[in-house]
Residue frames relative to the residue before (quaternion, step in Angstrom):
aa qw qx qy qz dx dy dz
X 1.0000 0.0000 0.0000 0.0000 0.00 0.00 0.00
X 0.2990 -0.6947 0.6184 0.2134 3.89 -0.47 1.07
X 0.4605 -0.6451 0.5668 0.2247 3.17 -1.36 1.05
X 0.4919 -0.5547 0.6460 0.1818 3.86 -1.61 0.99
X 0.0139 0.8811 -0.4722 -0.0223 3.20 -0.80 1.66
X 0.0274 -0.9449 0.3123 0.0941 3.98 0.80 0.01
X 0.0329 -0.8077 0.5423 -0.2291 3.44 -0.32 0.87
X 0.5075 -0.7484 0.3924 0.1685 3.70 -1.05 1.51
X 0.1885 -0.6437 0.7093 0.2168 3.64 -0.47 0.52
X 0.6700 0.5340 -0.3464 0.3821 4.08 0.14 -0.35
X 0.7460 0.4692 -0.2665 0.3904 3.16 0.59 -1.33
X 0.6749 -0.6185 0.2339 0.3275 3.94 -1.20 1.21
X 0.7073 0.5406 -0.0338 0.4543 3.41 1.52 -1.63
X 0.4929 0.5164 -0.4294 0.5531 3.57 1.58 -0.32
X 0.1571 0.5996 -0.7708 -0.1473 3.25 -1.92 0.80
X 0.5858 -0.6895 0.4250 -0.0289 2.78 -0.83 2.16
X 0.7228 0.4281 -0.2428 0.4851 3.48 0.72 -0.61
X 0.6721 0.3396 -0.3293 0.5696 3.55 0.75 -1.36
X 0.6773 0.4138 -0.5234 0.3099 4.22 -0.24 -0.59
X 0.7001 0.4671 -0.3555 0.4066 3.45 1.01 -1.22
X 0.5950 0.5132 -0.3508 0.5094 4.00 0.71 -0.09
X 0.7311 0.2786 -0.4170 0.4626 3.49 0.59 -0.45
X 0.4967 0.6837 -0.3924 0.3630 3.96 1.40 -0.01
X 0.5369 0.6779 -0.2147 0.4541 3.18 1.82 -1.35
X 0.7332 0.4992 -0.0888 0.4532 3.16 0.92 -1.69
X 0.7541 0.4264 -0.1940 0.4603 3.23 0.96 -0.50
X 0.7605 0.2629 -0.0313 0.5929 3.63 1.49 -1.15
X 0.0720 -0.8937 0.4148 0.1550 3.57 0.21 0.50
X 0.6194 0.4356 -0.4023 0.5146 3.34 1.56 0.08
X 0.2442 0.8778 -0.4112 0.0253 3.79 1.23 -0.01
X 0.0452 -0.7823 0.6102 0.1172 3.53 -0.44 0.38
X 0.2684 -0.8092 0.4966 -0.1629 3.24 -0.53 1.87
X 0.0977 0.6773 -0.7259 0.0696 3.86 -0.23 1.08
X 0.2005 -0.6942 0.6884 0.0629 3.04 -1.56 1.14
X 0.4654 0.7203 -0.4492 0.2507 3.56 -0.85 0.37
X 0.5451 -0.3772 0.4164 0.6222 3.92 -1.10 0.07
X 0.2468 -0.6493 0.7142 -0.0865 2.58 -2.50 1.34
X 0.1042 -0.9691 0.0589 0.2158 3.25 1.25 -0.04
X 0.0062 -0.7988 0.4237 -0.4269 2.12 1.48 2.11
X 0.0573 -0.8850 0.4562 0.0739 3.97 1.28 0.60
X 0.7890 0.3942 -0.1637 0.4420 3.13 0.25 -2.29
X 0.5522 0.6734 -0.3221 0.3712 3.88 1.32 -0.76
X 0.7064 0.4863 -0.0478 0.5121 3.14 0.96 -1.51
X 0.5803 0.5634 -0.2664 0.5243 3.43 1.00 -0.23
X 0.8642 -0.0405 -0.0487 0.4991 3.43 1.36 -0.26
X 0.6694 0.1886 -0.2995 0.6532 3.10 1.07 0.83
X 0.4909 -0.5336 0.5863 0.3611 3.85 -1.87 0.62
X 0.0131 -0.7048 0.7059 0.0695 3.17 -1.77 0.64
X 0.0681 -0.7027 0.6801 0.1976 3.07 -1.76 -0.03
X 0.4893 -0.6027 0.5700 0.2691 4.07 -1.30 0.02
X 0.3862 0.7581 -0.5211 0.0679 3.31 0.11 -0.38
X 0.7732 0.0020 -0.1033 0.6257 3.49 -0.60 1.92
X 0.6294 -0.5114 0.4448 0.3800 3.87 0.50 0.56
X 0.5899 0.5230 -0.3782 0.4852 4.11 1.08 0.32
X 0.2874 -0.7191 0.6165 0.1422 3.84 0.16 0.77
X 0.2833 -0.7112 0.6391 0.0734 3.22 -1.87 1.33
X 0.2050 0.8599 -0.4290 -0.1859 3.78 -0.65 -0.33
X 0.1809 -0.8462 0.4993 -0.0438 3.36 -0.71 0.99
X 0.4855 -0.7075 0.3910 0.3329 3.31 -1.09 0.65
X 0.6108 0.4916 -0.0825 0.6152 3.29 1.88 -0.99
X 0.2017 -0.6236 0.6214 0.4293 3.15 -1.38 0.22
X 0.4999 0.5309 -0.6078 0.3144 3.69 0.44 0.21
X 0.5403 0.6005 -0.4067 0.4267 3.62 0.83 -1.64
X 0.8068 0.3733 -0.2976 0.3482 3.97 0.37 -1.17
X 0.5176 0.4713 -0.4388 0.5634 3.57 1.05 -0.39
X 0.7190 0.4348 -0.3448 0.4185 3.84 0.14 -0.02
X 0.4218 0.5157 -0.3761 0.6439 3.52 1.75 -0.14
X 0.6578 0.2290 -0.3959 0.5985 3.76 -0.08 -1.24
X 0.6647 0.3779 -0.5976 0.2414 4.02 -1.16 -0.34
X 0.5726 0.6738 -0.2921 0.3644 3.37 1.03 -0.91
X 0.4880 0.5961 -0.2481 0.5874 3.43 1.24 -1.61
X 0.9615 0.0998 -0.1672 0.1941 3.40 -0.51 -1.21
X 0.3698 0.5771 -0.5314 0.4978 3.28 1.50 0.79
């Protein structure tokens, strides 16, 4: 079963392209919804991801792509 990842296209602190590519790269069965999470005031100052309905946050997007690798070992 491929894990449900989600992740704001809206919010200021999301880059949307580099987390979802390093998910790609990392999860090849990923299933990736991009869109508001309404996680506003969150997202507004920190990266996030969803992964499995459990929210990530990070100060970095590197720091968070090292949350999601964690996750999927």
């Amino acid at each position: 079963m491929s894990r449900i990842y989600k992740v704001c296209d809206i919010c200021k602190k999301n880059d949307v392209k580099k987390i979802s590519d390093a998910i790609k790269s990392m999860d090849k069965e990923a299933n990736i919804e991009v869109g508001c999470q309404n996680l506003c005031g969150l997202g507004q100052r920190k990266y996030f991801v969803i992964i499995d309905a459990k929210p990530y946050f990070a100060d970095t997007t590197e720091e968070l792509i090292e949350q999601v690798k964690k996750v999927i070992q």
